[in-house]
C-alpha positions in Angstrom: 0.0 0.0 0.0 2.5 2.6 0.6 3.9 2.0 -3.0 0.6 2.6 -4.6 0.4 6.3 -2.3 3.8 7.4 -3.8 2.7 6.8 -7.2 -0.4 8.2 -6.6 0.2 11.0 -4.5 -3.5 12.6 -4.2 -5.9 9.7 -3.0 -6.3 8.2 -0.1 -5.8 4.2 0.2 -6.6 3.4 -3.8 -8.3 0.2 -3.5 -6.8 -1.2 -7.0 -3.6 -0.2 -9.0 -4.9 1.9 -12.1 -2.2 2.6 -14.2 -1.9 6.9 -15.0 -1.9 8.2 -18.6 -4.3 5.0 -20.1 -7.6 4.4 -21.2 -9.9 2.8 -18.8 -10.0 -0.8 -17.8 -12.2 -2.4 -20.2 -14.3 -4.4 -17.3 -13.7 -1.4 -14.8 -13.9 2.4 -14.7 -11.7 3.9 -12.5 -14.0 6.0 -10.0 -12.6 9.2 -8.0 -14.3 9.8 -5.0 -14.5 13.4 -4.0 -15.0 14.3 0.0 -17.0 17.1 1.5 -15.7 19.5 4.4 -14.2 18.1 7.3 -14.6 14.7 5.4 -12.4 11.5 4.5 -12.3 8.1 3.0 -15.0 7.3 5.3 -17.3 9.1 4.1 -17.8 6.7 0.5 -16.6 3.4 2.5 -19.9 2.3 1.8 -19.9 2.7 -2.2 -16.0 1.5 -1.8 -17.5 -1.7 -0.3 -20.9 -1.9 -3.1 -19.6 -0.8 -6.4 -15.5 -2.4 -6.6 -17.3 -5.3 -8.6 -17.6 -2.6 -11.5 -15.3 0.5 -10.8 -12.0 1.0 -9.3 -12.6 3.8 -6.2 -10.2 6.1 -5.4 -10.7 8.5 -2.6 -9.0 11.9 -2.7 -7.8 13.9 -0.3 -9.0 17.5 -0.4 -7.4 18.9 2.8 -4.1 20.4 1.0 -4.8 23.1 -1.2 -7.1 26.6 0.0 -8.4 26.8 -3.3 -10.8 24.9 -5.7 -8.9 25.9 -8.6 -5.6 24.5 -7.0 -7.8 21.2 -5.9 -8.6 20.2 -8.8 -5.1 20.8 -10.8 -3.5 17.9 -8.4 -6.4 15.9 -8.7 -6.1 15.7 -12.6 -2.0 15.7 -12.4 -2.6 12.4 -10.2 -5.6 11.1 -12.1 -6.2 8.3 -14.5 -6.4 9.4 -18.2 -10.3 9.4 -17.6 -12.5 8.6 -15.1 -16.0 9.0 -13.6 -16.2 11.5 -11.0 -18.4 11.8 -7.8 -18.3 14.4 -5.7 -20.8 15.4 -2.3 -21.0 18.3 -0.5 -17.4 20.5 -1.2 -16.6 17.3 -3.0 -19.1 18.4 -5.3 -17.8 21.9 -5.7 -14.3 20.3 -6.3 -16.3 18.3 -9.2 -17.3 21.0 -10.9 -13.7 22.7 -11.4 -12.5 19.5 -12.1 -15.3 19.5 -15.4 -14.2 22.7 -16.0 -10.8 22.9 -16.6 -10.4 19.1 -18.2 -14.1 17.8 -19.7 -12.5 15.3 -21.9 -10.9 13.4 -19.1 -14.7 13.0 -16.9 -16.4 10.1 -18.3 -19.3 10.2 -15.9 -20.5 13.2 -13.1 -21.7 12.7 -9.8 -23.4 15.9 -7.7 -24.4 14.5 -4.3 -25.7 17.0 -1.5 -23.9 20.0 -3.2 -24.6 22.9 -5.2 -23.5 25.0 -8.2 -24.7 28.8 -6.5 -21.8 30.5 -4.4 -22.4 31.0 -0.5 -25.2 33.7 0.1 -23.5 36.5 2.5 -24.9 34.9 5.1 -23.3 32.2 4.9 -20.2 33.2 4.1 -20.0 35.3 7.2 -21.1 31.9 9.4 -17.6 30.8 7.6 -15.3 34.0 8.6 -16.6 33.5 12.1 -15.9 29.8 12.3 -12.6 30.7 10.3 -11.9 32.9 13.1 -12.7 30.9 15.9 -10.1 28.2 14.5 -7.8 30.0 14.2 -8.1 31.6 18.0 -7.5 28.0 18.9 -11.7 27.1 19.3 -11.6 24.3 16.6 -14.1 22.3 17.4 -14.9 19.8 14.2 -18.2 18.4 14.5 -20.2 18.9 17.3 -23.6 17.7 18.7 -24.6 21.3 17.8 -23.9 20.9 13.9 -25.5 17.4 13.7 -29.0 18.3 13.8 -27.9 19.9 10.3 -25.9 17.5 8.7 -28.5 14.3 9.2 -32.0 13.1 9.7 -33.6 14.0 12.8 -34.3 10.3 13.0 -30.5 9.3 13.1 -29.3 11.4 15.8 -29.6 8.4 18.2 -27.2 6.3 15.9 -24.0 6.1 17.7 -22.0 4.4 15.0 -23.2 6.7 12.7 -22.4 10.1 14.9 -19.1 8.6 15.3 -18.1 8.0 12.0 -18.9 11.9 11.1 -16.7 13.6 14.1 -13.7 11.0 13.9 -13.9 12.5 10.2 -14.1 16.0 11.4 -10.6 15.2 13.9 -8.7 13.5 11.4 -9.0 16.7 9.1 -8.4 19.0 12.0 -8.1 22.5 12.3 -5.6 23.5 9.3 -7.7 21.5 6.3 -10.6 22.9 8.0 -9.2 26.3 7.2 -7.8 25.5 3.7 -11.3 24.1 2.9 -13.2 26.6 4.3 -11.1 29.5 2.5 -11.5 27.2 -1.2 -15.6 27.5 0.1 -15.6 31.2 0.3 -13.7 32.0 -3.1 -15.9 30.0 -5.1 -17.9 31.5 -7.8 -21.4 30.9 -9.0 -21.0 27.6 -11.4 -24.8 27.6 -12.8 -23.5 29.2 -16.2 -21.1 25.9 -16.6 -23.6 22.9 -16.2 -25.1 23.6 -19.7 -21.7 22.9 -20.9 -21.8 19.4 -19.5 -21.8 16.9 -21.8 -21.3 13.3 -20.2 -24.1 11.2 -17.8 -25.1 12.9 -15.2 -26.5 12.0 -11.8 -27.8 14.9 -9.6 -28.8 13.0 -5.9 -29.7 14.4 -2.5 -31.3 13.8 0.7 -35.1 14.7 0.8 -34.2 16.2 4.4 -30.6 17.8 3.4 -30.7 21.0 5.1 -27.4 22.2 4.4 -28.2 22.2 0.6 -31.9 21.7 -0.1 -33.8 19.7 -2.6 -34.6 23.1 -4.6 -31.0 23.5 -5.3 -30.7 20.0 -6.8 -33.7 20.6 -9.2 -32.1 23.5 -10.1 -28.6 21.5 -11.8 -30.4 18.8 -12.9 -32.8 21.4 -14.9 -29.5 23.0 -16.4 -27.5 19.9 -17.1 -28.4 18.5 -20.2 -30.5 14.9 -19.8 -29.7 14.9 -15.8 -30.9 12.2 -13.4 -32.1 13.6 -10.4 -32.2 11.2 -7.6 -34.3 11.7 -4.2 -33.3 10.0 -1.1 -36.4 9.4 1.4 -36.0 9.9 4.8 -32.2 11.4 4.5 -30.3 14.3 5.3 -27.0 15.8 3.5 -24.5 13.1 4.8 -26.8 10.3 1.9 -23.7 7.9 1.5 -23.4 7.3 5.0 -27.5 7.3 6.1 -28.9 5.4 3.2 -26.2 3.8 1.8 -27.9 1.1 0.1 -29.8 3.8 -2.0 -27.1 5.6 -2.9 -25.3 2.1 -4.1 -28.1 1.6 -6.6 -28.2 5.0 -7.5 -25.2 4.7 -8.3 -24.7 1.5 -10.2 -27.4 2.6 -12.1 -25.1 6.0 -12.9 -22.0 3.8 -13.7 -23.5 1.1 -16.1 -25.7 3.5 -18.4 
């Protein structure tokens, strides 16, 4: 395992050796997996699990760079020639750059729990002050006060579940927090772009997602030429971890068309 990380430098624990600079795999399509904030491998170990009978999951690690632009340059110096691309929450923000500056190389897009508007001031001022606060040595991660937000109201009792999202949150910590949040608040409004997209694309959310709402995801699938858009029932933002087993066939379906 450590060989394969020094050859490929960006993604976290490749699950399969997928050699850089070819075409695709003829029975499998290499699939980059694209964390949101204060997120890691965990957060796909699910789809990792479901779909490595048909794709080749690679998880990247989005904690270096303080820009999206910057994100996705290492992402695509470190990539397979192509790929199919998923992305949820900041991971989907990272997706889009990544469409933007290299199309030809994205086989397949995946938006999960994201959005293509930039932050309202409103919420880019909740950033500035939790930027601040950070940095004043008050990092917190994920609390029990920010759950409520991420997940169903029904899941709050799931301990295993709970877990998972704040070890994520620690083993980002405090300085990719900052870099992510900064790469958050510098990015622009993407909606012009998605008419531009040319390549199968599933748009998929949580009915419940609070963080960004169904309305949003109608919204890209309306401007993304022959979009799917996927509903989750009884779901919040975090869909890969609290209904796994939809998002799996969600996304076979996505992978196989």
């Amino acid at each position: 395992m450590g060989a394969r990380r020094a050859k490929v430098k960006l993604f976290l624990e490749p699950l399969a050796s997928v050699p850089d600079n070819r075409p695709p795999m003829a029975d499998k399509i290499p699939l980059l997996l694209l964390p949101g904030l204060l997120c890691n491998r965990q957060l796909w170990a699910p789809q990792i699990d479901a779909l490595s009978d048909i794709a080749v999951p690679l998880v990247a690690d989005l904690t270096r760079d303080d820009s999206f632009p910057a994100m996705a340059r290492r992402l695509l110096a470190d990539a397979p020639a192509q790929f199919a691309l998923a992305g949820l929450s900041m991971g989907g923000y990272v997706a889009q750059e990544v469409i933007r500056q290299a199309p030809e190389r994205v086989l397949k897009l995946a938006l999960l729990d994201t959005s293509a508007r930039a932050d309202t001031p409103e919420q880019s001022q909740r950033r500035r002050d939790l930027i601040a606060l950070s940095e004043r040595g008050q990092f917190h991660g994920v609390t029990t006060r920010l759950l409520p937000n991420l997940i169903n109201p029904d899941r709050l009792g799931d301990a295993p579940l709970v877990k998972t999202i704040v070890d994520m949150a620690a083993s980002v910590g405090r300085d990719g927090f900052l870099r992510q949040e900064t790469a958050i608040l510098a990015r622009p409004d993407g909606r012009a772009d998605l008419a531009r997209i040319a390549v199968p694309t599933l748009v998929l959310c949580g009915r419940e997602d609070l963080l960004t709402p169904l309305a949003l995801h109608e919204e890209m699938a309306a401007l993304i030429p022959g979009a799917t858009l996927q509903v989750i029932e009884r779901c919040g933002h975090m869909t890969t971890l609290e209904q796994p087993d939809a998002v799996n066939v969600a996304m076979r379906v996505w992978l196989v068309r």
